[in-house]
C-alpha positions in Angstrom: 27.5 35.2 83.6 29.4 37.3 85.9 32.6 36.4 84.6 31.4 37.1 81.3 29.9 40.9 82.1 33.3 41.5 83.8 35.3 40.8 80.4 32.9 42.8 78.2 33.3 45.3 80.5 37.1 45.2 80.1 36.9 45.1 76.4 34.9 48.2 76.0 36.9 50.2 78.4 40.3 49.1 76.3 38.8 49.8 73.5 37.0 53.4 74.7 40.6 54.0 75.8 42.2 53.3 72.6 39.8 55.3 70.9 40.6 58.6 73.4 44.3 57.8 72.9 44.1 58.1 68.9 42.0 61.7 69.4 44.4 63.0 71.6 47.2 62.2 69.1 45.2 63.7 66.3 45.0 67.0 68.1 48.6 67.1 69.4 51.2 64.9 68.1 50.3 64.2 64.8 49.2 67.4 63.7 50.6 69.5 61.1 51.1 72.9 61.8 52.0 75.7 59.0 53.8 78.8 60.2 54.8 79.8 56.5 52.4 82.9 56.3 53.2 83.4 60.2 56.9 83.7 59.4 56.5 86.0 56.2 54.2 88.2 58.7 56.6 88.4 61.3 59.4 89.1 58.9 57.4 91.9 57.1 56.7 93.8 60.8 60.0 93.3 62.0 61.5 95.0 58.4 58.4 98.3 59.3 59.5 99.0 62.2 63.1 98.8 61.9 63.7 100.9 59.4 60.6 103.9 60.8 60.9 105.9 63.8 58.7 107.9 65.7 58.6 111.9 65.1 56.4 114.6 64.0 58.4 115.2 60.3 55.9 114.0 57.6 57.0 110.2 57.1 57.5 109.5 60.7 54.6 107.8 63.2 53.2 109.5 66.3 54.7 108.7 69.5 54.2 105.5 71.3 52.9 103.8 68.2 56.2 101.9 68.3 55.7 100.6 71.6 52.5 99.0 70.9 53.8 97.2 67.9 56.3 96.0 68.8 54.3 94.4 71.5 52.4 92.2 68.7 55.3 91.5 66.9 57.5 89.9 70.2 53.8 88.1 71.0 53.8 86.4 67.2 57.2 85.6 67.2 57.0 83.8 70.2 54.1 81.7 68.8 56.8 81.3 65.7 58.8 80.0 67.8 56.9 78.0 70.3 57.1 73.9 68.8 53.6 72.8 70.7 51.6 75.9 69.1 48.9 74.9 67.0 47.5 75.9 63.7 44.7 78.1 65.6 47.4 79.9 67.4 49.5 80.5 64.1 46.2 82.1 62.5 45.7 84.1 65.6 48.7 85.3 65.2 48.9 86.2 61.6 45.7 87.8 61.9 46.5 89.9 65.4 49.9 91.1 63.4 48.1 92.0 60.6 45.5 94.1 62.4 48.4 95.6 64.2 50.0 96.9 60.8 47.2 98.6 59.7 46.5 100.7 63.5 50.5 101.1 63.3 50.2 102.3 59.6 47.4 104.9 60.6 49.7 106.6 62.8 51.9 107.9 59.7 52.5 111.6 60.4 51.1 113.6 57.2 53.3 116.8 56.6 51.1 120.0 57.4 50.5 122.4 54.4 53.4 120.1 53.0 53.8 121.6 49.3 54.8 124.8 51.0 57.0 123.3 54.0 60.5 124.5 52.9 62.6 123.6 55.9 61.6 121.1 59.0 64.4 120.8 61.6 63.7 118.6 64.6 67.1 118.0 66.1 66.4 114.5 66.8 69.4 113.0 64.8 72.1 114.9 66.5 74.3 112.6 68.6 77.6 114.8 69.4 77.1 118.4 70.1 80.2 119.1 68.0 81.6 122.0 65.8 79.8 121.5 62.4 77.8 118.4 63.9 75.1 118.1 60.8 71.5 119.6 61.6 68.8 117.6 59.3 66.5 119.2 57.7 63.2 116.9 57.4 61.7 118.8 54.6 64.3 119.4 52.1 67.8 119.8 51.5 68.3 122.8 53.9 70.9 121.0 56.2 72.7 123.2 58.9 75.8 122.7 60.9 76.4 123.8 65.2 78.4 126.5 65.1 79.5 128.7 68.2 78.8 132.4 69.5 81.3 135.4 68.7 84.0 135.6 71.0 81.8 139.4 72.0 79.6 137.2 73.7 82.1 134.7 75.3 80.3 132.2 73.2 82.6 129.1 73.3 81.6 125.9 72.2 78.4 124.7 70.1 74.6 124.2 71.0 74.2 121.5 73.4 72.3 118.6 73.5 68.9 118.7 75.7 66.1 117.0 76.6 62.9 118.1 74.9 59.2 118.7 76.0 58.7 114.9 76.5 61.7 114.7 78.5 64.0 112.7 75.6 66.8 113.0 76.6 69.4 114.9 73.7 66.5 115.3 71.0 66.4 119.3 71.7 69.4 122.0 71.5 70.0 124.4 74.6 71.2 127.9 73.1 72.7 130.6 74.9 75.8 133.3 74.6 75.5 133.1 70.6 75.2 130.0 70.2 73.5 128.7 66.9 72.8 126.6 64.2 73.9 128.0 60.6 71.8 126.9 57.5 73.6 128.2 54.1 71.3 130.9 52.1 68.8 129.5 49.8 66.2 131.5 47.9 63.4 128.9 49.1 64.4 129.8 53.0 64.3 133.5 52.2 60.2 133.7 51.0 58.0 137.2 50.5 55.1 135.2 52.8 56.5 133.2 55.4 55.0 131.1 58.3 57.7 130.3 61.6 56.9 127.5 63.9 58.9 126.1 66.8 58.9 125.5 70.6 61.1 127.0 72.8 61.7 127.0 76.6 63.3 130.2 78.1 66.3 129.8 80.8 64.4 131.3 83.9 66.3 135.2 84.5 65.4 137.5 87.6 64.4 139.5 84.2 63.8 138.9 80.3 66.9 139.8 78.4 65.8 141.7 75.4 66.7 140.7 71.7 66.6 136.9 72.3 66.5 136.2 68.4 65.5 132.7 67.9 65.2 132.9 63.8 66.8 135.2 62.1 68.2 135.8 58.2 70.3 139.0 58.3 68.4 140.8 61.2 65.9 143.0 60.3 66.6 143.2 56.3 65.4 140.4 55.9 63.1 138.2 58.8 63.3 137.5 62.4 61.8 135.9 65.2 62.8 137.0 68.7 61.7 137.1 72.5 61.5 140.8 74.2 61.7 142.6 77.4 58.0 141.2 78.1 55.2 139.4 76.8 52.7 136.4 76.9 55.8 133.9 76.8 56.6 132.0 80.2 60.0 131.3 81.5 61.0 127.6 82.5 58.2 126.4 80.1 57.8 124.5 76.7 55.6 127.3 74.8 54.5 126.2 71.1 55.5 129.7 68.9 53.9 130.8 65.1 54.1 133.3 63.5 53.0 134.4 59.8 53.6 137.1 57.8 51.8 138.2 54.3 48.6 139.5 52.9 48.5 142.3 54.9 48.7 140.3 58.0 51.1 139.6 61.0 49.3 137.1 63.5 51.2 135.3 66.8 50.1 132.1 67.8 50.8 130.8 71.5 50.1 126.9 71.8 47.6 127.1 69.0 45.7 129.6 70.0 45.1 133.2 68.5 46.8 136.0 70.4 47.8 139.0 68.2 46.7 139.9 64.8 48.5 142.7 63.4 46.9 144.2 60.4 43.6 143.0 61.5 42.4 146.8 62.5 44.1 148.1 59.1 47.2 149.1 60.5 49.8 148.7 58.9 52.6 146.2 58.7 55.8 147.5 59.8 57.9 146.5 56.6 58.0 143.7 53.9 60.7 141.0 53.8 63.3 141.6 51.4 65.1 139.3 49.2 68.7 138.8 50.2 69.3 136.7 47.0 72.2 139.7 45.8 73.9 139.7 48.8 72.8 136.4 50.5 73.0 136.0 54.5 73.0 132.7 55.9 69.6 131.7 58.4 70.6 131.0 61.5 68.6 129.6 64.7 69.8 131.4 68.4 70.9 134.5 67.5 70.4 137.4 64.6 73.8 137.0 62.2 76.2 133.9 61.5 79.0 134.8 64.1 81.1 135.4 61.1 78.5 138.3 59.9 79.8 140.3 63.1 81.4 143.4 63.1 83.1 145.4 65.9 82.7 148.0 64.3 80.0 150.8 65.9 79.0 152.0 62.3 78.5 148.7 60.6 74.6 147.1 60.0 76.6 143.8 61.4 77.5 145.7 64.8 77.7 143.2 67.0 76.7 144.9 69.9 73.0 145.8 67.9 72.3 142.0 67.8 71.3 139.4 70.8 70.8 135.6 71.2 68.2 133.3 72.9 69.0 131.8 76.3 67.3 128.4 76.5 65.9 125.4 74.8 64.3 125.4 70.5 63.0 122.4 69.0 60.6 121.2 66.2 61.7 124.4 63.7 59.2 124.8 60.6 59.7 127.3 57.9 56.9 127.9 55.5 56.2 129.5 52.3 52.8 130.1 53.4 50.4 131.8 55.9 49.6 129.1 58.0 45.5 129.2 58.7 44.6 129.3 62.3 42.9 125.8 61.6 46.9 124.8 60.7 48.7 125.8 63.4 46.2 124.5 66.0 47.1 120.9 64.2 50.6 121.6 64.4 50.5 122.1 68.5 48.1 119.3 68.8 50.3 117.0 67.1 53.6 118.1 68.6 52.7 119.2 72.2 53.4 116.6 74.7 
């Protein structure tokens, strides 16, 4: 009887064993794993995020949405290519890249008050700081070119590259001795209502120098934007700049918030802009006159020595066709400010 318990014994534990051996090669070995939808998925991500960069131009995706993406996409290809994944992992996968689509997806920048945005120029794309180095325009067709200073203001050389309020490195222009970027005329950059946005940091002076034009087409006959002796603008400091201009109105933004409203008491405005459309002046960003607008001499409108230039960092330049509301503007600095 002994011997007999002993061999039954012996029989059942083969046979248990058997039994956990074919479970464990159902579960492993033998099964079939698809990674079809896992491999379209992957593919699909990999093409978004190749061909989109990060910005704040309308069509670009807020920064450090890239980062986080990309994350998902390295973490489902490496379950694409891992041989002893199994099917739960693949549909993990899919799903997790999928959900990571849509948050990525969400973070599409929507142009502000975009049917009246004539000219965006975020000097992100400039990779030589060059003599007629192309400035994009993000809005439109109003592309502009480096140009350098007049010789009145020893201004050699072009805008140079700089880092910008996030500290990317060569994704702002420095401007300074007449220095500028020159954007040919066009009746849509030269509007009766106009709204100005940009940021700008000033080179720190023992004092302000006055006429630091920042925007300017054809000085005061038609727009400009400039810096003065003294104001609510720090030196050494990104400051987020608007200003619009229309309905009886001339109101200064300062990192989204309200500072001046000029008109508001029912004084009046100072002038209207004119159309230079007859005698068209090119815009120019970092001083008040294309450097080939200058004249030496005293009795000229173009006298050089009646203009200035701005002595520091611009980026993120918007032109509108519009007065921005103060509901507009505050979205403007809360999506670019860093």
């Amino acid at each position: 009887m002994k011997t007999r318990n002993v061999k039954v014994l012996l029989s059942v534990g083969i046979i248990l064993f058997i039994a956990w051996a074919l479970v464990a090669c159902n579960k492993n070995k033998d099964e079939i794993v698809i990674k079809t939808d896992l491999t379209t998925a992957v593919a699909a991500a990999s093409a978004l995020i190749t061909t989109t960069h990060e910005g704040v131009a309308g069509g670009n995706y807020l920064r450090g949405s890239q980062a986080l993406f990309t994350a998902t996409i390295t973490q489902a290809q490496s379950i694409l290519d891992n041989a002893n994944a199994t099917q739960a992992d693949v549909t993990a996968a899919v799903a997790s890249l999928a959900a990571a689509t849509l948050t990525y997806n969400s973070k599409l920048v929507v142009a502000i008050d975009a049917a009246n945005l004539v000219g965006q120029w975020t000097f992100d794309e400039i990779t030589t700081s060059a003599a007629d180095a192309v400035v994009k325009d993000y809005a439109g067709t109003h592309h502009g070119a480096l140009k350098a200073g007049d010789p009145y203001w020893a201004g050699t050389g072009v805008p140079s590259l700089a880092a910008d309020r996030y500290g990317d490195v060569g994704r702002a222009l420095h401007f300074d001795k007449g220095q500028n970027v020159e954007i040919p005329y066009a009746a849509a950059l030269n509007p009766g209502t106009i709204s100005i946005s940009l940021w700008e940091k000033q080179d720190v002076e023992t004092s302000i120098f006055p006429y630091q034009y920042m925007v300017a087409m054809n000085r005061k006959y038609g727009y400009k934007l400039q810096l003065q002796h003294e104001g609510s603008v720090p030196q050494g400091t990104w400051t987020h700049i608007v200003v619009t201009f229309g309905g009886g109105h001339e109101v200064f933004y300062i990192n989204g918030a309200l500072l001046f409203d000029w008109g508001a008491d029912g004084t009046l405005l100072p002038g209207t802009i004119l159309s230079l459309a007859a005698k068209p002046v090119n815009l120019t960003f970092g001083q008040d006159l294309p450097t080939s607008k200058y004249s030496t001499n005293p009795l000229s409108r173009s006298y050089v020595n009646d203009g200035g230039f701005f002595h520091g960092t611009m980026d993120e330049i918007r032109i509108y066709k519009s007065v921005l509301t103060a509901e507009q503007v505050t979205s403007i600095y809360n999506l670019e400010k860093p």
